[in-house]
C-alpha positions, 0 to 999 in steps of 0.5 A: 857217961863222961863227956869229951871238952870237944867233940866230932862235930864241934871240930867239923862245925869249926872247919865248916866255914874256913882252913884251920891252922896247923902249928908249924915244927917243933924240932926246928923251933928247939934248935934255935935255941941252940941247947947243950946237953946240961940244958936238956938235963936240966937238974933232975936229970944232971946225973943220967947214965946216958946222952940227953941232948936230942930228946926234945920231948923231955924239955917239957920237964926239964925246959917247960919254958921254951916249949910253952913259948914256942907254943905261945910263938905259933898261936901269935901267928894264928894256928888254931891247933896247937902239937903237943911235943910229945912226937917221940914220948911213947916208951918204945921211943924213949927207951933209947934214952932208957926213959920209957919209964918217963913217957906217960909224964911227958905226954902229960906234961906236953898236953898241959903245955899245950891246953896252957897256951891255947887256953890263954889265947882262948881266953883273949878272943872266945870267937877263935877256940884253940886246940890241944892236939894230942901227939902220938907219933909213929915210933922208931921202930916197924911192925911190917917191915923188917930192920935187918935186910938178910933176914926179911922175916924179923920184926923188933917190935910186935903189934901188941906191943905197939898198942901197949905203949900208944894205949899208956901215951893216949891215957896221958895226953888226955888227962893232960888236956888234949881235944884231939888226937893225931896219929901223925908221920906214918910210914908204916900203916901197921903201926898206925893201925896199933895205934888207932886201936889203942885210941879206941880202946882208951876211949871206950875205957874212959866212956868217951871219944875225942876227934881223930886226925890222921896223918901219914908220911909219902917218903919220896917220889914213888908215891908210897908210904915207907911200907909200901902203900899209896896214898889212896891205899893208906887211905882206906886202911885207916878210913874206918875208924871215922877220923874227922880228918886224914892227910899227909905230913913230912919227908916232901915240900909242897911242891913234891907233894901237891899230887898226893894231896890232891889225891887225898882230896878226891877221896876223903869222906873226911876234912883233909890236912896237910903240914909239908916240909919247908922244901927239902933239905939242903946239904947242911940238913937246912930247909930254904923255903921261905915263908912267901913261896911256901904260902903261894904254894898253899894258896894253889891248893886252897884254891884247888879245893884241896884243903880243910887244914894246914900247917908246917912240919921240918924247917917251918917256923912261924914266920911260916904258919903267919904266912899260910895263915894269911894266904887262906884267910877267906878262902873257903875250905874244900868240902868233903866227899859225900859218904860212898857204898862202895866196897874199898880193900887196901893192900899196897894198892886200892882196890874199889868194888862199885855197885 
């Protein structure tokens, strides 16, 4: 049987003795760039039939040089993870811009990307190991909610569908170098559940596993998740494929979401992560927390004994992840719950059955 670069329990043994650093936002990194369309066409793509500008993921071919440099910007800060850009690169989401085609290449390129940067810093302190997370992000399309409000029954994509397109994006982002994969941004656990089994199924193909992380998205105030969970009951749904770690990502700032990562904290039997917004946004779409605030916040939760891993997502920079990095170093991580024998059910609410 072949065997993974990085296992499980090298990534538990890792997050053992202090916070790991989360990468901070790709996208918001892009934009300062300020690239038109001919940048993203670059020229393989000069004559494509339609608009490229806003598929970040396609820089990995036709700007690899600035995703390699953004990359090379957060290791300099001190993240010990590293995202591979490939958020949107399964080929349900690339099939806006007709480049479903395209997506195993770009996973891989992205996940060569990544192992690049991270091999390069390695290399300079062998003490500190830098990972390649492998991206499968959450598509633009759900399996349990319906995209036409007068007809509540219609679904545009199906969940064999799903797994398909994660199953081709998952093969990619492992051949291309990746130490782990995060399923992340999920709004809709139906997704997600198409996307672990894809992850899985890959893994008995290929005879080996690589660590899981998972990451979901509470989308506003109410608590829950875009398809209606909270957050303990994502939690459960999902809890059984063992990922060495579950947490929450986007759509809130520290702030708004500190209750919710605290709740994750209660419950996981796993590392818990977490990578917020900067604040949320601004009229312009901007995001204002700065660095100093964003850290005190996360300082609070270390503190708490929220936290095994942080990071940045929207409006996040490193300026950011040089902050957050700083704020924990030395501060211990939280220590997981011990296993339970309860019996746990999930629909939009927990349901637990203590004996």
């Amino acid at each position: 049987m072949s065997t993974a670069r990085f296992t499980a329990e090298q990534f538990r043994q890792l997050n053992e003795h202090r916070i790991l650093i989360l990468d901070g936002a790709m996208g918001t990194m892009i934009q300062s760039y300020r690239l038109e369309e001919a940048d993203y066409r670059g020229d393989e793509f000069k004559d494509w039939p339609s608009d490229l500008k806003g598929n970040n993921d396609l820089l990995v071919l036709t700007q690899p040089q600035i995703i390699l440099d953004i990359h090379r910007q957060y290791l300099a800060a001190g993240a010990d993870i590293i995202e591979t850009n490939s958020f949107n690169a399964t080929p349900i989401a690339m099939a806006d811009y007709e480049m479903s085609h395209l997506s195993a290449r770009i996973n891989f390129e992205a996940a060569k990307l990544a192992r690049q940067a991270c091999d390069e810093f390695t290399a300079r302190d062998p003490h500190k190991p830098r990972l390649v997370a492998g991206i499968l992000g959450p598509t633009n399309r759900t399996a349990s909610i319906s995209p036409d409000v007068n007809d509540p029954g219609f679904r545009n994509v199906s969940f064999d569908e799903l797994v398909e397109a994660y199953t081709e994006s998952t093969k990619a982002l492992i051949d291309g170098g990746s130490d782990l994969i995060m399923i992340e941004t999920i709004f809709d656990t139906l997704n997600a559940k198409a996307a672990a089994f894809a992850v899985l199924q890959v893994f008995d193909e290929i005879g080996y596993k690589l660590p899981v992380m998972i990451s979901g998205t509470i989308t506003d105030a109410s608590g829950r998740t875009l398809s209606g969970q909270t957050t303990e009951a994502f939690y459960h749904s999902l809890a059984h494929i063992e990922p060495v770690s579950f947490g929450l990502n986007c759509a809130l700032g520290p702030d708004l979401l500190r209750p919710y990562v605290e709740i994750m904290a209660s419950i996981a039997e796993c590392a818990t992560s977490v990578h917020p917004n900067a604040g949320l946004p601004n009229e312009f779409g901007e995001y204002d927390l700065g660095p100093t605030d964003m850290a005190a916040e996360i300082r609070d939760w270390a503190n708490a004994g929220f936290i095994n891993i942080v990071g940045g997502c929207c409006g996040t920079t490193p300026e950011h992840i040089k902050a957050l990095a700083t704020i924990v170093d030395g501060l211990p991580p939280r220590q997981p719950k011990p296993a339970s024998h309860s019996f746990y059910l999930a629909g939009l609410e927990a349901f637990s059955l203590e004996w």
